[in-house]
C-alpha positions in Angstrom: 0.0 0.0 0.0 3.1 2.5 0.6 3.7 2.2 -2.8 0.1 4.0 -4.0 -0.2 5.8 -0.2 -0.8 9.4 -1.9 -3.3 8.1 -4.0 -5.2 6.6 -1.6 -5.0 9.8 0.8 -6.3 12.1 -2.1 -9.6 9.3 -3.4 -10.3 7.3 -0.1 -12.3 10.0 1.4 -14.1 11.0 -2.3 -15.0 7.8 -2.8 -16.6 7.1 1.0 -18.1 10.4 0.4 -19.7 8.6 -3.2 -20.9 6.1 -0.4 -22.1 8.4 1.8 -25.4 9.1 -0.4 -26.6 5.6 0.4 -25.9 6.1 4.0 -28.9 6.3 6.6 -28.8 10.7 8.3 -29.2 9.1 11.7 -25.7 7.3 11.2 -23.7 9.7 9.1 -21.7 11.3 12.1 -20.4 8.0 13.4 -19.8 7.2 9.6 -18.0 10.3 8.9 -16.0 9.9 11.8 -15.0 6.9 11.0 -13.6 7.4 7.5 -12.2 10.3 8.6 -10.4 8.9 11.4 -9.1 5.9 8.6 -7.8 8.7 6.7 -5.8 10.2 9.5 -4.7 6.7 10.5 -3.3 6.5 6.7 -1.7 10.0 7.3 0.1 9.1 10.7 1.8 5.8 8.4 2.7 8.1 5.9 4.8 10.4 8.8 6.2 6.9 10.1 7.5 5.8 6.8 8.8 8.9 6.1 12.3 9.0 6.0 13.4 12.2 8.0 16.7 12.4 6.5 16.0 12.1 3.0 15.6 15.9 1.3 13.9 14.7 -1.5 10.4 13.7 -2.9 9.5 10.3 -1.7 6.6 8.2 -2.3 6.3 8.9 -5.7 3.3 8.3 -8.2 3.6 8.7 -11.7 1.1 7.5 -14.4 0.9 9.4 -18.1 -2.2 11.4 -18.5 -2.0 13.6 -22.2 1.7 12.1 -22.4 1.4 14.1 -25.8 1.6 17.5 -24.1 3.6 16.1 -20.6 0.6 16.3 -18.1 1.0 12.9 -16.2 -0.3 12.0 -12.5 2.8 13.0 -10.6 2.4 12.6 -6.9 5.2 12.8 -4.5 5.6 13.9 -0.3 8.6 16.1 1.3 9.2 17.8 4.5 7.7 21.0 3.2 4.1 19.0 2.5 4.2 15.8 5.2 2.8 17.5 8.1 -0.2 19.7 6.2 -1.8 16.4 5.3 -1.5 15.3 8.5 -3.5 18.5 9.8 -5.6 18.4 6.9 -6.4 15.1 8.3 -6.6 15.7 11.9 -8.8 18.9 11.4 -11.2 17.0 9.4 -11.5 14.5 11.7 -12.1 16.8 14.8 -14.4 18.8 12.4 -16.8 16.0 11.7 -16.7 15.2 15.5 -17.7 18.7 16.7 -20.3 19.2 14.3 -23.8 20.2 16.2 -26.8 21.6 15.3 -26.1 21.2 11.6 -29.1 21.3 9.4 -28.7 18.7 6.6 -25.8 17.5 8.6 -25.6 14.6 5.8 -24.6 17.0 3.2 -22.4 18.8 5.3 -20.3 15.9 6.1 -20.4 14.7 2.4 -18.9 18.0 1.3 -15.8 18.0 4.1 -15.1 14.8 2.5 -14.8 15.6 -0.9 -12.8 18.8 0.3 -10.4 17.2 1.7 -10.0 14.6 -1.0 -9.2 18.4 -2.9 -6.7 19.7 0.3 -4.9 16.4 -0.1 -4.4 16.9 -3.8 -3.0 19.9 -3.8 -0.1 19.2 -1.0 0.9 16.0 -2.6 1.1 17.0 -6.6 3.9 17.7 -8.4 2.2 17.8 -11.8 1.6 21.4 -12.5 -2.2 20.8 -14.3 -2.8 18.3 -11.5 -1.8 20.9 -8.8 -4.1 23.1 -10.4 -7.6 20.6 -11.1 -7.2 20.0 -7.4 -6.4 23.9 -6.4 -9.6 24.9 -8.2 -11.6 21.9 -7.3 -11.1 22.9 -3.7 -13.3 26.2 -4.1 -16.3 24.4 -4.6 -17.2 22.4 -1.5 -16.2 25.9 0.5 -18.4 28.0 -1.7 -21.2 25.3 -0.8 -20.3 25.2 3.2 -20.7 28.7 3.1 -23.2 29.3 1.0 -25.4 26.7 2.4 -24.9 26.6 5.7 -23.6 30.2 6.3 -24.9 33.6 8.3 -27.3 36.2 6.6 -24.7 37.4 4.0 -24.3 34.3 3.1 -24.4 34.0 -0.6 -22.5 37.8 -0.9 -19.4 36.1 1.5 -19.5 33.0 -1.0 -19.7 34.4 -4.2 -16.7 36.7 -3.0 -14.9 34.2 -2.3 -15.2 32.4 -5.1 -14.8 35.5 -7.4 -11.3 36.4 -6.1 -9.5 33.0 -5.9 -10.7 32.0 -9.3 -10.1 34.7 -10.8 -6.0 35.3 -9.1 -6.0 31.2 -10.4 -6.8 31.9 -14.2 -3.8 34.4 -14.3 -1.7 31.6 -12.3 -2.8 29.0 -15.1 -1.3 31.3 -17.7 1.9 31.6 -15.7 2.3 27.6 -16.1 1.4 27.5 -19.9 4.2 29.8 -20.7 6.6 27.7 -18.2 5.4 24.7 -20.0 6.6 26.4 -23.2 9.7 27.8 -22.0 10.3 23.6 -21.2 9.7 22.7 -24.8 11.8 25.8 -26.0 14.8 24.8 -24.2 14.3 20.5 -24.4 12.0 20.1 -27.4 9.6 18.3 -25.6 6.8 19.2 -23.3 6.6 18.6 -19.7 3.8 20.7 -16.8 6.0 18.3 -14.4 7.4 20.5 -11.6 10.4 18.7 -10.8 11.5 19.4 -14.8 10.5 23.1 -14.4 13.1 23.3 -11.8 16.1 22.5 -13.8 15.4 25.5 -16.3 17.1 28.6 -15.4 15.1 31.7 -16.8 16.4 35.2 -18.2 15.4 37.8 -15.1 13.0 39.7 -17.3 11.1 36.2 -18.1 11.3 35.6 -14.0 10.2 38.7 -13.2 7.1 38.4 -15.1 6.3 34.7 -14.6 6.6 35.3 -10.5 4.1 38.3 -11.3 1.5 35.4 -12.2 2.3 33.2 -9.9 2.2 36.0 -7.4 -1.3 37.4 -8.3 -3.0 33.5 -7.4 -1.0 32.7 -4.3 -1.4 35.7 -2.1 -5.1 36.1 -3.0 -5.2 32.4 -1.8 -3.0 33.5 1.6 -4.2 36.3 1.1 -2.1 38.8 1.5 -2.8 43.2 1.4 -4.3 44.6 -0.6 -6.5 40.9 -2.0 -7.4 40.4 2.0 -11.1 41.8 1.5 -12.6 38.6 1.2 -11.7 36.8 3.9 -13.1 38.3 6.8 -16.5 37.8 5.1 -15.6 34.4 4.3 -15.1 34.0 8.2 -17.6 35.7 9.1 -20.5 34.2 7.6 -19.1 30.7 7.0 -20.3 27.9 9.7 -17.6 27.0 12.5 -16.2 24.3 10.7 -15.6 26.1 7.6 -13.7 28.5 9.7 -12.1 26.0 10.8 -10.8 24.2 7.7 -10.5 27.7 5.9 -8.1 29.2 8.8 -6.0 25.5 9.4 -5.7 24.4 6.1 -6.8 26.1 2.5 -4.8 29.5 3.3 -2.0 27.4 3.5 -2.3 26.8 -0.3 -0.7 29.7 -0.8 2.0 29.9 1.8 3.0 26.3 0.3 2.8 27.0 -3.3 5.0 30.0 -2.8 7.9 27.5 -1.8 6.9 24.8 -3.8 6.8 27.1 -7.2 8.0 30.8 -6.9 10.9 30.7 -4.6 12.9 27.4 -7.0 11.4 28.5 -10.3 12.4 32.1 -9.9 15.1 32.7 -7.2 16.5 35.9 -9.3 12.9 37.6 -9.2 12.0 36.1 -5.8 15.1 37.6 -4.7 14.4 41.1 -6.3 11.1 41.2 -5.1 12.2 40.4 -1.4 11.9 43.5 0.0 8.4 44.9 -1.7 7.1 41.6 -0.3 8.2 42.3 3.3 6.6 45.4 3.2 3.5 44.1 2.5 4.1 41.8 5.2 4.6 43.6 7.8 1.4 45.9 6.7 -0.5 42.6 7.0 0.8 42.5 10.4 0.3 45.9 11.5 -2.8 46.8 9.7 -4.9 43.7 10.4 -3.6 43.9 13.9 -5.4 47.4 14.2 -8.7 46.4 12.4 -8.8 43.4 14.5 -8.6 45.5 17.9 -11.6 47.5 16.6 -14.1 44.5 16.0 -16.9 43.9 17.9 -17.6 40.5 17.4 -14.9 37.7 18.7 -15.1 35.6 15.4 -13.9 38.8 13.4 -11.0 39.5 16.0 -9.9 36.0 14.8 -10.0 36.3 11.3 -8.3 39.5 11.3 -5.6 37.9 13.7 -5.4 34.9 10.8 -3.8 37.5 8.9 -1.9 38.9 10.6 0.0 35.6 11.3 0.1 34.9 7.6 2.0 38.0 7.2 4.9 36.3 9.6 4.8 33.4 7.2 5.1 35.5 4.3 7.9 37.3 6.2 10.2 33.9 6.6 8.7 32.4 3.3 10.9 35.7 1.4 13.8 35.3 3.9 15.1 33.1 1.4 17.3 31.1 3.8 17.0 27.9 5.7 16.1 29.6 8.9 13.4 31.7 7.7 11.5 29.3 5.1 12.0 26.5 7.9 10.3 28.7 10.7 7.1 29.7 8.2 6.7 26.3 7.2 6.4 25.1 10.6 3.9 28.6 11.5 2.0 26.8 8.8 1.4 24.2 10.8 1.3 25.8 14.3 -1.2 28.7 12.9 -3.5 25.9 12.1 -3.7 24.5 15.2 -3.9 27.3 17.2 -6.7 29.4 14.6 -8.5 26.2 13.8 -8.6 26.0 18.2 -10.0 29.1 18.2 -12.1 29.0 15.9 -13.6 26.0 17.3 -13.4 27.6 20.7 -15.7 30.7 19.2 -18.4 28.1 17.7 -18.5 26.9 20.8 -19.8 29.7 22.8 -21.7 30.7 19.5 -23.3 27.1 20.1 -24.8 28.3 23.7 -25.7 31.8 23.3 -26.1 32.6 19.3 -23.9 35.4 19.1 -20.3 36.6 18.7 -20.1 40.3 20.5 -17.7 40.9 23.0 -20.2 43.0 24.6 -22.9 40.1 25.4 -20.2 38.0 27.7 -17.9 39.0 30.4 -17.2 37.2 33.7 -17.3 33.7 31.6 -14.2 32.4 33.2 -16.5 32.3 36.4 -19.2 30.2 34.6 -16.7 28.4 32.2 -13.3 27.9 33.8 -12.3 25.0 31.5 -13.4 26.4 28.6 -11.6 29.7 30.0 -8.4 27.8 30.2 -8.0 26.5 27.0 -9.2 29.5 25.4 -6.4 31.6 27.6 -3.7 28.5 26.3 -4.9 29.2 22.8 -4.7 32.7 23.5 -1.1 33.2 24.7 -0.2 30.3 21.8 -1.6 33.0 19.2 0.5 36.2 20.5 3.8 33.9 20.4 4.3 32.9 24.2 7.6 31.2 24.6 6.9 27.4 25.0 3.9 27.8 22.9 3.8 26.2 18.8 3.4 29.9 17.5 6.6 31.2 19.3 9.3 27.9 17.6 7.5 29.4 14.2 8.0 32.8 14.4 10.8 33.0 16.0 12.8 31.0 13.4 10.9 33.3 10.7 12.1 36.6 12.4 15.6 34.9 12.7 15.6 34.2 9.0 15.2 37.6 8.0 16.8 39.1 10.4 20.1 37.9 8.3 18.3 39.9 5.3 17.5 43.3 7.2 17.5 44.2 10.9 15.1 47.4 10.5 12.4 45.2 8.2 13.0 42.8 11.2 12.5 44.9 14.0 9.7 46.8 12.2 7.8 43.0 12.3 9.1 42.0 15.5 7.1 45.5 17.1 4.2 44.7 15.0 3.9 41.5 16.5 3.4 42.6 20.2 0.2 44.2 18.8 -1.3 41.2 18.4 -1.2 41.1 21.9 -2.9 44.2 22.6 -5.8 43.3 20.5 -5.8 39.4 21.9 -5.7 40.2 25.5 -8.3 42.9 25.4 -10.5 40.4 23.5 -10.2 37.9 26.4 -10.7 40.3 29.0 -13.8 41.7 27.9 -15.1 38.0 27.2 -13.6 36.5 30.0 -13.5 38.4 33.3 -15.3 40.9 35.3 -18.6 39.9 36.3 -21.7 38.2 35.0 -24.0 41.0 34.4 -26.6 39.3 31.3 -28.8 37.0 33.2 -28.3 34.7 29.9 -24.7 34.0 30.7 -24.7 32.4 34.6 -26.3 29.3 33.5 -23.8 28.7 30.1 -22.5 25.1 30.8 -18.8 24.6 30.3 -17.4 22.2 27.4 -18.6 18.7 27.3 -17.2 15.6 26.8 -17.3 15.5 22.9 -15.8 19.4 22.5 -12.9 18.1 25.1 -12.1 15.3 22.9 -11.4 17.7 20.1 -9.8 20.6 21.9 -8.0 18.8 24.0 -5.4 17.1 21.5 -4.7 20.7 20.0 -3.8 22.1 23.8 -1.8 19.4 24.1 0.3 19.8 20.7 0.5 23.6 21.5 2.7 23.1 24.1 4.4 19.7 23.3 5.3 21.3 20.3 6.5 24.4 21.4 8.7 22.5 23.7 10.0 19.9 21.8 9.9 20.8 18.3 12.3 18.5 16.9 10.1 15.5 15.1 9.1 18.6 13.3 11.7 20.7 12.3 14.0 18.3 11.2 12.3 16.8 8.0 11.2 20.5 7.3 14.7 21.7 7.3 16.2 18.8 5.0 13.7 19.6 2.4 14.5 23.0 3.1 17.8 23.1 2.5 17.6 21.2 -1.1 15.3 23.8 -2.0 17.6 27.0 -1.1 20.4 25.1 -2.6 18.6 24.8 -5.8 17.8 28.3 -5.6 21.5 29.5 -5.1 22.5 27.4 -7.6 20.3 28.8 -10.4 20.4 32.6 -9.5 22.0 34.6 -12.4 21.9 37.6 -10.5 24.5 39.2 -7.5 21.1 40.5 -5.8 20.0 36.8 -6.0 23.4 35.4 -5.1 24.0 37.9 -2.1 20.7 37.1 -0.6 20.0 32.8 -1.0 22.8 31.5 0.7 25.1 28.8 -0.3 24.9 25.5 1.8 27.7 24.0 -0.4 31.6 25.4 0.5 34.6 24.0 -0.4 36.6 22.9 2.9 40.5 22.9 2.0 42.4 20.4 4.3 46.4 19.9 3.9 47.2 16.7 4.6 51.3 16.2 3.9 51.1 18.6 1.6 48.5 17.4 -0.5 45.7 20.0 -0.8 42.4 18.6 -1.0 39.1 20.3 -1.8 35.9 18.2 -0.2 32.3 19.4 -1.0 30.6 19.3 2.2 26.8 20.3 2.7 
């Protein structure tokens, strides 16, 4: 089964969602569940037989599609993707679990399946056309969870939704058509495979146009400023697990294809572009920072904060260096923990009271205290607390560019301790003081089955933030191939001065003799 493991990750769950249809409504949780938890089961073997030394692709698929014009079925799992699946996995598994008071609760869990059959897709191809069938296909099950099962603006939040990402996705499509022809240019024969793309080295004026495209339908995915707009509707009207999956998972589409794409197909132009991008970063951090210390309602002080954080992975993504890109994969990872928590922790309270403003709670760690506690561990894991998931990732993303620039660094560094202004005034106007609405001194705390899902992401919080290790080192092998291959292809001295070389000559004299080693 290792042998064909990707391919059953990416169909297992669309083809028990096919069987879903025939499946009674009364039983559909516990059959959800259930395939859900197979999937993550299959997820956890991929991790084991992963090996964390390797730097390349492993578990490779490849089957010829339209051999004629090179699209073929290329699969294939690295440091950089392993551990998204396994929270794409883990999040739809909790998600399914939580799920209460859904209407047409059948549906619902037939759509998260085919989603994640999408999510899986996109992390595991290395076919740029199949990358692409899955990155589009992934906007529909969303547009229906919110659309369907959304707040009053509803079908507005959806529709913008969908209007933006498609749209930054049709320029991104062009961007691989002309990479596909610059392949048959240079070798005569056509190939969307990604791996081939990465041994072309492009003019800068063709890089600097190509990362434009690429560009334009990654940070709308991410999104970064000025193509944030939709989000916050998208959070705002979408049900708490769409939230959830939105927040954990599909904004990390961008993040990864940034790395997986821009940074080794253009290092010259990613290079060039470094600092315009950081700016932009760190106006994602401070500007969303502000908005989100303005809102009223909890669920848009989470959103807003969502990012803001994706502006500290943009920040290491463009560090170009092993440090940086290492720390913002791994904020990947530990932002969708701790915003999937929250989310989950806002539905939850929505769930009891059926509504979001700050101003209806206060005093609810007297009524609440457990679902005080993991809210304040969620809390202080969002702002960066040392010993805390967030704090490994953006530390390690700060590092990275601090070798870059130390003003841009310190500029984002600032920025970041206003996310704890905004975070802790939230919780203190939700959480302490007294009780004074009659409606909130009989709320009941968190029950067994919202435990059983927010208490494994409390736990990796802070196991992870204190022994990041398993982690880090498959991330930082991949890593390091990548910013190799970048060095190694960069035409420019910008590019050369900024992506490091991991490859020095050592000279050792040994009677005489002079010999010159390569050594990683």
């Amino acid at each position: 089964m290792l042998d064909h493991i990707l391919s059953i990750l990416i169909f297992f769950p669309a083809v028990a969602a096919v069987f879903g249809f025939m499946i009674q409504k009364d039983s559909m949780r516990a059959y959800g569940v259930s395939v859900a938890a197979i999937e993550f089961g299959l997820a956890l073997w991929l991790w084991f037989a992963f090996d964390a030394n390797a730097s390349g692709m492993q578990f490779m698929e490849n089957l010829p599609l339209v051999p004629s014009f090179g699209i073929n079925y290329i699969l294939g799992v690295d440091g950089i993707s392993l551990f998204i699946i396994v929270l794409a996995a883990f999040f739809t598994m909790i998600g399914i679990a939580s799920l209460t008071n859904t209407p047409n609760e059948k549906n619902m869990i037939i759509t998260l399946l085919f989603l994640q059959m999408t999510m899986v897709g996109v992390f595991v191809a290395l076919d740029a056309i199949v990358f692409y069938v899955f990155w589009e296909l992934s906007l529909v099950p969303m547009l229906y969870i919110i659309g369907a099962w959304g707040g009053p603006l509803r079908i507005y939040a959806s529709i913008k939704f969908f209007l933006y990402t498609f749209a930054g996705s049709l320029v991104m499509l062009v961007g691989m058509l002309f990479m596909a022809y610059f392949y048959y240019q240079a070798t005569g024969v056509w190939s969307f495979a990604i791996l081939d793309w990465y041994r072309l080295i492009l003019p800068e004026n063709f890089q600097l146009w190509l990362f434009a495209a690429f560009f334009i339908g990654f940070a709308i995915k991410v999104p970064m400023f000025p193509f944030h707009t939709w989000l916050p509707y998208a959070h705002g009207q979408a049900p708490t697990i769409g939230s959830v999956i939105l927040a954990a998972i599909l904004l990390k589409m961008g993040t990864y294809a940034f790395i997986r794409f821009s940074l080794p197909l253009f290092p010259d132009a990613s290079a060039a572009f470094m600092v315009p991008i950081a700016v932009i970063a760190i106006i994602m951090i401070v500007y969303t920072a502000m908005v989100a210390y303005a809102q009223k309602d909890i669920k848009q002080v989470v959103a807003y904060s969502s990012i803001s954080h994706m502006g500290v992975i943009i920040l290491g993504t463009f560090a170009l260096n092993v440090e940086g890109i290492t720390g913002s994969i791994f904020l990947m990872i530990a932002h969708g923990v701790v915003s999937g928590a929250l989310f989950l922790l806002v539905g939850v309270i929505y769930d009891r009271r059926h509504t979001k403003l700050m101003s209806e709670f206060g005093g609810l760690a007297h009524v609440m205290p457990r679902y005080a506690t993991i809210f304040g561990i969620m809390l202080m894991a969002s702002v960066g607390m040392p010993l805390t998931i967030n704090f490994v990732g953006e530390f390690l993303s700060l590092l990275g560019f601090y070798q870059q620039s130390h003003i841009l660094t310190l500029l984002a560094g600032t920025a970041i301790i206003v996310g704890a202004i905004y975070m802790l005034s939230a919780f203190k106007k939700a959480f302490f003081g007294e009780v004074t609405k009659e409606e909130n001194k009989n709320l009941k705390d968190v029950n067994k089955r919202e435990l059983v899902a927010l208490i494994p992401l409390s736990i990796i919080t802070i196991w992870l933030g204190v022994y990041p290790k398993p982690l880090l080192d498959p991330i930082n092998n991949s890593v390091k191939s990548i910013v190799q291959l970048m060095h190694n292809k960069s035409t420019t001295e910008l590019a050369k001065e900024r992506i490091p070389n991991l490859v020095k000559k050592r000279v050792i004299v040994i009677k005489k003799t002079i010999i010159e080693e390569e050594v990683r």
